[in-house]
Steps between C-alpha positions, in 0.01 A plus 500: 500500500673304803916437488620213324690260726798533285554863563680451803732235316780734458471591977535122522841470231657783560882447613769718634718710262805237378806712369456806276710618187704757637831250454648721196160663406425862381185667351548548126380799554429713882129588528422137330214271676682210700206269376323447166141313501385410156150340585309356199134408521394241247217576265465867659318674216517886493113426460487346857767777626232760399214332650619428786696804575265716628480223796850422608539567873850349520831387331390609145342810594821618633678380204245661296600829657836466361590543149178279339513434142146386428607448121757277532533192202666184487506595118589186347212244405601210698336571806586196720679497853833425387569755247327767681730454792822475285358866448492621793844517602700468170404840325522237187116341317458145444626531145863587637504350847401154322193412753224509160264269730422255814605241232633422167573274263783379415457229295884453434493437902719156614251366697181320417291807626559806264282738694763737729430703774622866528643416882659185467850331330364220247887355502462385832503139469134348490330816567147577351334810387276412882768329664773753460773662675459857564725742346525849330712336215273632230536893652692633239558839716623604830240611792545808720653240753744312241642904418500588860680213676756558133634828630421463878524185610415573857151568397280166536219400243228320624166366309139395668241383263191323482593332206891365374504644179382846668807502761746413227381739239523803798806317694763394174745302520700664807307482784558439851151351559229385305194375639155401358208259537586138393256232641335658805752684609836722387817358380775575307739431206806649647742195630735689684277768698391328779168470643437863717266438812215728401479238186401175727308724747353653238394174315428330877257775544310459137427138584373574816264763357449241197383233737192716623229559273423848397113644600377724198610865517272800617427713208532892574218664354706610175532134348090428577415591163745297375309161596330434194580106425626355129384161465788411210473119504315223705765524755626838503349812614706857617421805547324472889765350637663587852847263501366280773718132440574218657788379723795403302358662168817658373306588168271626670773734720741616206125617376476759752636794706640300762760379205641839523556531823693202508727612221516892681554323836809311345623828329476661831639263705832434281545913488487456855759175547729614178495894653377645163661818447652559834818516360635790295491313170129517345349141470202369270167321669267416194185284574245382272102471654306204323162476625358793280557295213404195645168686646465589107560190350250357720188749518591757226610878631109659562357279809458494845862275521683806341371731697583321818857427332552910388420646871715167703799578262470882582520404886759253452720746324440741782622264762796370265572879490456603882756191567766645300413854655522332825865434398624812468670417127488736261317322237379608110213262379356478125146291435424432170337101328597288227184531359115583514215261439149425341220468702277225395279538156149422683582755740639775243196474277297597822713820472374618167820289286283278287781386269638304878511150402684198548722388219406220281658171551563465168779730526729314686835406250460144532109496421592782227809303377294172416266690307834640248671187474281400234570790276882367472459149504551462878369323773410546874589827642770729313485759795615575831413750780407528836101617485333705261675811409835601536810258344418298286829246358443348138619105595831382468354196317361767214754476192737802455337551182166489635540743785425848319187322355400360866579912648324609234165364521513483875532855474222527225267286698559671848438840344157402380375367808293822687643436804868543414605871452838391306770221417816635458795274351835493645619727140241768584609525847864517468466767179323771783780674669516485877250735609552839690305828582154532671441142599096570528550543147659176376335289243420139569782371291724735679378381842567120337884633389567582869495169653587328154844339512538252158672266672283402798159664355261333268444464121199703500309700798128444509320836666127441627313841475460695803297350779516145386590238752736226370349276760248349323380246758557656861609261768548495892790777520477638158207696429683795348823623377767757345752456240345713206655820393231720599489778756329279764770314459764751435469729761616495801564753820881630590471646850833655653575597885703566708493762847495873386434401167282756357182412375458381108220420325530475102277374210832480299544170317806341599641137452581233794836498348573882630473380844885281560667854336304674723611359813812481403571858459363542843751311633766607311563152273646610143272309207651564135229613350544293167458149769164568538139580373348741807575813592557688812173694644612857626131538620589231801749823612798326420812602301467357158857471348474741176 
């Protein structure tokens, strides 16, 4: 496969070293890493990890050489971008951090729209849930960075994401910088930061690669069995396809490796300018990749665009990694995802599933809501939601009187259909006690409890059975999906490294949430235990307070 143009992105951006924190800085503890790298790949499944493992040549085979948890879960059921990355460095689930979805409703709102995003503060004046301004106002916990820069405030926090809501779920509210993609290019919601130089040489560069179209990829002899096309409408076919686009297709950019480089390139590149962990006090780099779940959005996870996608993000990793070796910092790194992903139902069936199937557009709350109304003298639609499965709100317009009747057969009528597994009622959800012990082992309703929070969640959870794609009608960019809570969603990688590091390889089940106490008893940062759902991982080789 030939090197993507962007790979060299970070060469062109990088800047000399600007002042380090060694003005009133000390280690919190002596052998601590100067640098920590939380990297989070969106919509790595363990499933792909596994796959693909055998085949990394690069950054994640060295990672993998670390301390690899193959087992690791986002445990909760809400497996979307923005609570799985207010996981990953909070050691708190969805249900007690607050981020239950990408959006809720909040029909109580003061603003015309009553749909509210996780990364964004609804009382700015005019705002929209799509014209928004960015914030981590709905984080109700601190990150690794937002403890850190608390007791050492010589240490620097600095986010790099792909997406907003990703680099202000890992970032918090304290951060030095916070960059991701907006338009096509990176900006920021920090007023006071200033612009560094890597960010407009950086974003300089991206339009100059954007501007020249992109010839189709070589496929290495690994992803030619892959190339086995899915005609899923009139105009939309995956599963052959090599990420060839036109000049000045950002879609068609973010949709592929070269995505990825651009955000590693930036990470790199402000390390470099901002002299990441060159002082004495340990800073915090976290960076969020995109185009894996873009790439399986688009085509589903099985096809030739994964493939190429699996092996370019293994060699970007390795030259994100060499940089930083090339720096002579003494750096930590953890890799872990929000989430994993479905591959498309045409292709799964292929595979030996034949229960794969797309959902029934019938199931969608406002389709399902008009067919209730009826039954208690309603009309028009009498629920909310955003697509079929997942929240569902009983409508504000619905009498108070009405409202158990409206839950109830909702509930009744959801149950029956064969493609829903359950519908669980706000009641139900809130009687199961937060769960704890083996996570493989949780019930559904658990799973549901973990990212339920009663005042931001819905009035009843609808939960599609296993391998059934809420996307009933694929589109240009949306073929498949995640968000169920089943294991292909659930489970994710957690890959620790760092030099000397012994090697670590464990089938043990562990939760994303055990990663932010992790790291922070390797760098010496006190976490009251009682402020937090994870737990510390002694297996990484680190001292876990007793």
């Amino acid at each position: 496969m030939r090197k993507l143009g962007i790979a060299f992105l970070a060469g062109l951006v990088a800047c000399s070293p600007s002042s380090t924190n060694a003005q009133d800085a000390r280690p919190l503890r002596p052998d601590a890493p100067r640098l920590i790298v939380a990297i989070s790949v969106d919509q790595l499944s363990a499933d792909l990890f596994d796959e693909y493992r055998p085949h990394f040549t690069g950054g994640l085979k060295r990672l993998a050489a670390g301390t690899a948890y193959r087992n690791g879960y986002q445990s909760h059921a809400a497996t979307e971008t923005c609570p799985g990355h207010s996981t990953l460095l909070t050691g708190k689930r969805p249900a007690t951090n607050g981020i239950v979805a990408n959006t809720w409703l909040d029909q109580n709102a003061p603003r015309t729209d009553k749909t509210i995003y996780c990364a964004e503060d609804e009382k700015v004046s005019g705002s929209t849930s799509r014209a928004y301004t960015v914030s981590p106002a709905h984080l109700n916990a601190q990150t690794l960075g937002d403890r850190l820069k608390a007791v050492s405030p010589a240490s620097r926090n600095v986010a790099v994401g792909g997406k907003d809501r990703s680099a202000v779920m890992m970032g918090g509210r304290n951060v030095d910088q916070r960059w991701y993609r907006q338009g096509n290019g990176f900006a920021t919601d920090l007023k006071d930061a200033g612009v560094p130089r890597s960010v407009t040489l950086t974003n300089q560069a991206v339009a100059a690669v954007l501007g020249q179209p992109r010839p189709a990829l070589e496929p290495p002899a690994l992803c030619a069995p892959k190339a086995r096309e899915y005609v899923l409408s009139p105009s939309l076919t995956v599963g052959n396809g090599r990420m060839d686009r036109a000049a000045g297709d950002f879609s068609g950019f973010t949709r592929s490796p070269e995505f990825d480089g651009a955000t590693l390139a930036l990470a790199a590149a402000l390390a470099q300018e901002m002299a990441l962990g060159r002082g004495q006090a340990t800073d915090v780099l976290s960076i969020s990749l995109a185009a894996t779940d873009y790439v399986g959005h688009a085509y589903g996870s099985g096809g030739m665009e994964m493939c190429l996608q699996m092996l370019a993000l293994d060699r970007e990793l390795g030259d994100f990694l060499a940089q930083l070796d090339r720096s002579g910092v003494d750096y930590a790194v953890v890799l872990s995802a929000d989430h994993g992903g479905m591959d498309i139902p045409e292709r799964l069936r292929d595979k030996g599933i034949v229960g794969a199937a797309r959902a029934d557009a019938g199931l969608e709350p406002g389709e399902f809501g008009k067919l209730l109304a009826p039954q208690i003298g309603q009309s028009g639609n009498i629920l909310r939601g955003f697509g079929i499965g997942g929240d569902i709100w009983v409508d504000q317009s619905v009498p108070a009187a009405q409202r158990p009747a409206v839950l109830r057969a909702a509930k009744e009528r959801y149950a029956a259909h064969p493609q829903v597994y359950a519908a669980f009622t706000r009641d139900e959800i809130m009687a199961v006690p937060m769960p704890a012990g083996p996570v493989d082992k949780w019930t559904v309703i658990q799973r549901v409890r973990a990212s339920f929070d009663p005042t931001r969640s819905g009035d009843l959870i609808v939960v599609l059975k296993q391998y059934i794609s809420p996307i009933a009608a694929p589109s240009s960019g949306y073929a498949a999906t995640h968000g169920s809570p089943w294991d292909y969603d659930r489970r994710v990688p957690i890959l620790f490294w760092r030099k000397g590091s012994r090697p670590v390889a464990s089938d043990q089940p562990v939760e994303t949430i055990d990663i932010m106490p992790t790291l922070a008893a390797m760098i010496g940062l006190a976490v009251q235990p009682d402020s937090i759902d994870g737990k510390c991982l002694p297996a990484v080789g680190v001292a876990c307070p007793r």
